[in-house]
Structure formats: structure tokens, C-alpha cells
C-alpha positions in Angstrom: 105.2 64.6 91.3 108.8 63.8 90.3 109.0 67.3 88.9 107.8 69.0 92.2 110.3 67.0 94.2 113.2 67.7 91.5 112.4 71.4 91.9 111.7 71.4 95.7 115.5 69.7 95.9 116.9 72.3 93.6 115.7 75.3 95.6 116.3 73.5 99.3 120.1 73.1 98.3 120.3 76.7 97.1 118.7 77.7 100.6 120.8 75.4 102.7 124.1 75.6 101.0 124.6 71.6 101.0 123.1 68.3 99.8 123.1 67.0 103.2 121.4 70.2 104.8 118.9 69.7 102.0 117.8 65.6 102.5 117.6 66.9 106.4 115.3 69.2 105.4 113.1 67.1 103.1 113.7 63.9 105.7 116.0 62.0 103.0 119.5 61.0 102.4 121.8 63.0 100.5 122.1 60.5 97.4 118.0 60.9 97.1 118.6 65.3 96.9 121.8 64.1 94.4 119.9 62.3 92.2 116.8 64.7 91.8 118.9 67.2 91.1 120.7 65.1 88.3 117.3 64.0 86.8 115.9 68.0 87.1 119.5 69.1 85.0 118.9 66.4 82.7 115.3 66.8 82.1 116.6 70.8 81.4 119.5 70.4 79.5 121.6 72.6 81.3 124.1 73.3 84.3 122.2 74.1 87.1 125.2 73.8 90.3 128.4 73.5 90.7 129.3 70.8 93.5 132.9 70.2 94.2 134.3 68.2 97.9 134.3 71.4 99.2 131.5 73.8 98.6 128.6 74.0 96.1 127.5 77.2 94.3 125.1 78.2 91.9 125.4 78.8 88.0 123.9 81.8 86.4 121.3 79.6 84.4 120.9 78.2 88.3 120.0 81.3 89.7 117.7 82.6 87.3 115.8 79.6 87.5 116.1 79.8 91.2 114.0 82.9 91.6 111.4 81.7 89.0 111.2 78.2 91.0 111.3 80.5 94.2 107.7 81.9 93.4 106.1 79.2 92.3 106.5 77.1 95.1 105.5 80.4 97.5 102.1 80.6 94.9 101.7 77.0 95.9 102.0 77.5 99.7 99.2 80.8 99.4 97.0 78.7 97.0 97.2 76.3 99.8 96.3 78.2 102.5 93.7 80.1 101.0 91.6 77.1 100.6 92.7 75.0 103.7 90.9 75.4 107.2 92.9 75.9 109.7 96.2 76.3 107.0 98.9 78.7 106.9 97.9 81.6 108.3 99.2 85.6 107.0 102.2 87.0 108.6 105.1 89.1 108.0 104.7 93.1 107.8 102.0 95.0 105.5 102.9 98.7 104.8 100.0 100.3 103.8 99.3 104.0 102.3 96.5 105.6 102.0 95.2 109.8 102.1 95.1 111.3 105.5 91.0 111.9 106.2 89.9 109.0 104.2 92.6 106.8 105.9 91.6 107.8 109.5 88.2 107.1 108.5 87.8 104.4 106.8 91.1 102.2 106.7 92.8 102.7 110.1 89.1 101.2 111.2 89.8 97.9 109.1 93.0 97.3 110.0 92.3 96.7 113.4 89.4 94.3 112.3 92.1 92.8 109.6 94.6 92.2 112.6 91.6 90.5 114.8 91.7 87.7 112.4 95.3 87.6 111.2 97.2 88.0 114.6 100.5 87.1 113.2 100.4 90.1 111.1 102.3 93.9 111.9 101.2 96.7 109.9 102.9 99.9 109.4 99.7 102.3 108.0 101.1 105.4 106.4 98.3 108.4 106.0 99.6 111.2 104.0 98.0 113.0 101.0 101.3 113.0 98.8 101.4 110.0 96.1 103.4 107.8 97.3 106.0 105.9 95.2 105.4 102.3 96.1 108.1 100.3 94.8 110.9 102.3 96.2 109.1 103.0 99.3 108.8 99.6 99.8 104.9 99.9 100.3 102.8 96.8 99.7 99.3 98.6 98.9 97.7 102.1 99.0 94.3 103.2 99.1 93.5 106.0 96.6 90.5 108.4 96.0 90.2 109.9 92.6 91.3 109.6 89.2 94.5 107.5 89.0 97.8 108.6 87.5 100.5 105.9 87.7 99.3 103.3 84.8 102.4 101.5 86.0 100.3 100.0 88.6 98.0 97.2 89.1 94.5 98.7 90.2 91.1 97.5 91.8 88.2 99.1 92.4 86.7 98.9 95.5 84.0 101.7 96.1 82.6 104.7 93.9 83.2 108.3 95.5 80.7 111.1 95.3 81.0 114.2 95.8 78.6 116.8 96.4 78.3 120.5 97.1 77.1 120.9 101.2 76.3 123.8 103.9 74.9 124.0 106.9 71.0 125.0 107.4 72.1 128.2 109.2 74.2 129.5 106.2 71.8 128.8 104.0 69.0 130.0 106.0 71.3 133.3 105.4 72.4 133.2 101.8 69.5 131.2 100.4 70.4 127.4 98.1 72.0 127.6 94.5 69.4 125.9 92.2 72.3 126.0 89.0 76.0 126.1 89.8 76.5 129.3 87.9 74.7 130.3 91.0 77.8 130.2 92.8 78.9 132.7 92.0 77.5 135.0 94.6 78.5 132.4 97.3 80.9 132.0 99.6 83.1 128.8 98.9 85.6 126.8 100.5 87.9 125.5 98.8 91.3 123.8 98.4 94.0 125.9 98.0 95.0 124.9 94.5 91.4 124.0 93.4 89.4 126.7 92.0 87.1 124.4 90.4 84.2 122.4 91.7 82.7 119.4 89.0 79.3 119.3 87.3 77.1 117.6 85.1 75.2 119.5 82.4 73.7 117.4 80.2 76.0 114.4 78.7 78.4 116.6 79.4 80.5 117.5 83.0 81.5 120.8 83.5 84.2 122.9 86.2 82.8 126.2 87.5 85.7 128.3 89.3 84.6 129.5 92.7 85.6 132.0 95.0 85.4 132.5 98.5 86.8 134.1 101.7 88.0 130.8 103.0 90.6 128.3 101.9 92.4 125.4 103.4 94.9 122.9 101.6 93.1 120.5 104.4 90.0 119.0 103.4 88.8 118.7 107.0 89.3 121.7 107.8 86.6 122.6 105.2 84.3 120.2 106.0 84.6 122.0 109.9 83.9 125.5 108.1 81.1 124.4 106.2 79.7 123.0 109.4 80.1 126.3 111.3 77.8 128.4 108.8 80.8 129.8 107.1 80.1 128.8 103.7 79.4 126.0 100.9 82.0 122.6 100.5 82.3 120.5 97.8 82.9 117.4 99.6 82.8 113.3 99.8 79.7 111.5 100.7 82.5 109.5 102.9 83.5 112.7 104.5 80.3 114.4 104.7 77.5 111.2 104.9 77.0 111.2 108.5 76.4 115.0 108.6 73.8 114.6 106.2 71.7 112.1 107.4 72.2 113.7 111.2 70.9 117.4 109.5 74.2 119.5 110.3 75.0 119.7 106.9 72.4 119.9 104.4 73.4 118.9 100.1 72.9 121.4 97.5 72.9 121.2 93.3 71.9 117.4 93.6 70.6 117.8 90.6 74.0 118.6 88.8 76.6 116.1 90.6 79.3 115.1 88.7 79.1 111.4 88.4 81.2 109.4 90.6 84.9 108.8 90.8 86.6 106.0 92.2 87.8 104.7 95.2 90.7 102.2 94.6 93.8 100.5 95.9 96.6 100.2 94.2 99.6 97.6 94.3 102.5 97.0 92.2 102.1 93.6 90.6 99.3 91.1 90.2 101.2 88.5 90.3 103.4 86.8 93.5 101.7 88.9 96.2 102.2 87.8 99.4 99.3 86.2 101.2 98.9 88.9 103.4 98.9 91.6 100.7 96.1 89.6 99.3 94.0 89.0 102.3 94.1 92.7 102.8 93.2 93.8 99.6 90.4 91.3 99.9 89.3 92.4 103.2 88.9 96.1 101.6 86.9 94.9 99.1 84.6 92.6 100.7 84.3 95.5 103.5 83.5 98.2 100.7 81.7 96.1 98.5 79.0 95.7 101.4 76.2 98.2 101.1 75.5 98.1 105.2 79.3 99.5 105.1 78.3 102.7 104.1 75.0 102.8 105.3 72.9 105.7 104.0 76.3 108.2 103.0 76.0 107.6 99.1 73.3 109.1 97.6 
């Protein structure tokens, strides 16, 4: 306890400039805050302010300590108020990223149910498919589908992603069903403009067959519209595409060879020190995902 209040001194005199701002603060005289900090430099062995009659500054040894004493009492405010009923509550601005369809879809949704239960919180949601850089975009979390890139990050899993190769029951009432994916060749596929290659599993192995088409988009819903207007086969996400399936427009091909499943993730730059809003919110997307009724009948 004596250490706390050494500490909690320390960092309220940095903040407020002056011993007597400080014992205002903490509801005690000025000689209390004095002799806390006294004890906390003797107990360290070091030089931790400078107080003269007319002003009081920090030394370096002080201000490295301060940012280090800094977090630790902010862990002890979250740890506080994740366990306490009717506690602290979030607040402050999130900035979130995530890709454009998925993020329309199925993170814009939660953030308004995140916001119904921590009102004192602003988000800024950002949906764009470039990767963002996070730390000197200043963005607290993103969402990301895929393989990950930046090992610089800290990552959770929240969902697996599958993809699988869809039409609609009037093209393939046309053109007929692939039963192997070398099959495709004689089909009409849409694809991403810089992706020529849809995923596979043969055997143990996975596989990437180039495909063709008349069609492509560098927008994935505007293949997923194609595919649902007969024009040709998709290789899509059960996210993107679930609802489709289990309503009949689109109907899933090759099931037999689907690549096994990617990830669905989200992404922040430090374990460690996350503000309790961050965390909330990273929780919220978890518990969300990690709730089978979530996706319903869309994974297969």
C-alpha cells in the first residue's frame, strides 16, 4: 500500500505541476505528497524531481519511470473496471479498420450493438480493402480476412473463412456443374482482377488452378452480383455468399475439393496497455463470432 501511494504521489505531481495541486488531488496536505515522494526516491536510489521555491521539473530517470508508472496505474483502473458492476465504463475514440464488404456486413452491424452498451464511446469505422498501417495511422484495431502479412502485429482469431466456388441454378442449368476443378476450364469465371487462381484441395495437398473468364471485377461484390445473374461461376466467402445459398439463388459447386479454411482475424498493435475500449471491442468481436447462432447456417 505504501508503494501504491508513493507512486500514485509521484505521477499526480508530474500531472499537476506542484506538491500542493497534488495533496488537493489525493485529499492531503502538501508535506504528506513531500514525504511519499522522499520515501519512493529513497526506496529507488535515485533522483526522481527537481523541486526548487519556484517550480518543480522532472529528471530523465523521472520521466522514464513516469511513463512506466503511467501504465500501470491505467492497467489497474481497466482491471478494475472489468470486474466491477457498475465501474468505469469505456470511453474515448476507437478507430477501427476493417475490408470494405466484410466490414459493411459484418462489423459496421456490431458496432452499433457495441455503442448500445458503451454509450460514452465514438468510433471512427474505416472500410477500405488496402492494408492499413496501424501505428502511424493511429488505428486502434482492424478486422482482417485471409492470410496475415505484418508479423509485427499482435493477432487473434476470431472466425474461420471458407470459401467456396458458387453459380446460380440458371447458369448451371446452361453450362452443366464441374465435378473436378480442372473442369473449369471450359467455364466462365469471375474473377479478381489480379487473381487468376482459385484454391483447392487434392489429397493432403491444396492446389491453385488458373481460371479464365469473360468477366472481371477488382470488386468482390460485384462478382458475387454476376454470379447471381447467370453470368458465370464465383469463388466466394461463405460470409459473402451464405444467405444466397441457403435462400437457392446461388447454388455451391466442387464441395468436395474446398481448400480448407482461412482465417478471420483482428489485428492490434500491442498486447499489452490497451485501452479498455480497445479491449471491450475486441472482445465483443469475439464473443459475437465465436457464437455459432451468429452465422447461422453460412459455413458449411
Amino acid at each position: 500500500m505504501d508503494a501504491f501511494k508513493q507512486i500514485s504521489a509521484f505521477v499526480n505531481v508530474a500531472g499537476k505541476g506542484s506538491l500542493s495541486a497534488a495533496a488537493q488531488a489525493e485529499g492531503v496536505t502538501p508535506a504528506i505528497i513531500g514525504r511519499r515522494l522522499d520515501a519512493l526516491e529513497a526506496r529507488l536510489g535515485v533522483k526522481l524531481v527537481v523541486r526548487t521555491t519556484r517550480k518543480l521539473s522532472l529528471t530523465f530517470e523521472g520521466q522514464a519511470f513516469l511513463e512506466d508508472c503511467q501504465r500501470i496505474l491505467n492497467d489497474l483502473a481497466n482491471a478494475e473496471a472489468s470486474v466491477s458492476l457498475g465501474g468505469v465504463k469505456a470511453s474515448g475514440h476507437l478507430k477501427i479498420s476493417a475490408p470494405a464488404g466484410f466490414g459493411r456486413k459484418h462489423v459496421a452491424p456490431l458496432v452499433g450493438k457495441f455503442l448500445e452498451v458503451n454509450p460514452e464511446v465514438t468510433v471512427n469505422l474505416d472500410l477500405t480493402d488496402r492494408l492499413v498501417d496501424l501505428v502511424n495511422e493511429g488505428v486502434d484495431c482492424a478486422v482482417r480476412v485471409g492470410e496475415l502479412t505484418d508479423s509485427s502485429l499482435v493477432s487473434m482469431r476470431l472466425a474461420e473463412n471458407h470459401r467456396v466456388v458458387v453459380a446460380s441454378p440458371e447458369y448451371l442449368a446452361r453450362h452443366g456443374a464441374p465435378q473436378r476443378p480442372e473442369d473449369l476450364a471450359r467455364h466462365n469465371c469471375l474473377s479478381l482482377g489480379q487473381q487468376r487462381g482459385w484454391t483447392f484441395r487434392n489429397g493432403d495437398r491444396t492446389v491453385v488452378i488458373k481460371v479464365s473468364g469473360s468477366l472481371e471485377c477488382n470488386d468482390g461484390a460485384v462478382l458475387h452480383e454476376w454470379a447471381l445473374e447467370g453470368k458465370g461461376l464465383a469463388w466466394r466467402s461463405m460470409w459473402e455468399v451464405g444467405a444466397d445459398l441457403a435462400a437457392g439463388r446461388l447454388v455451391a459447386v466442387l464441395q468436395d475439393y474446398a481448400a480448407p479454411p482461412n482465417g478471420i482475424h483482428v489485428v492490434f498493435p500491442q498486447r499489452k496497455h490497451l485501452p479498455l475500449r480497445v479491449r471491450l471491442f475486441i472482445d465483443f468481436l469475439k464473443n459475437s463470432y465465436g457464437n455459432p447462432a451468429y452465422w447461422g447456417d453460412i459455413h458449411p
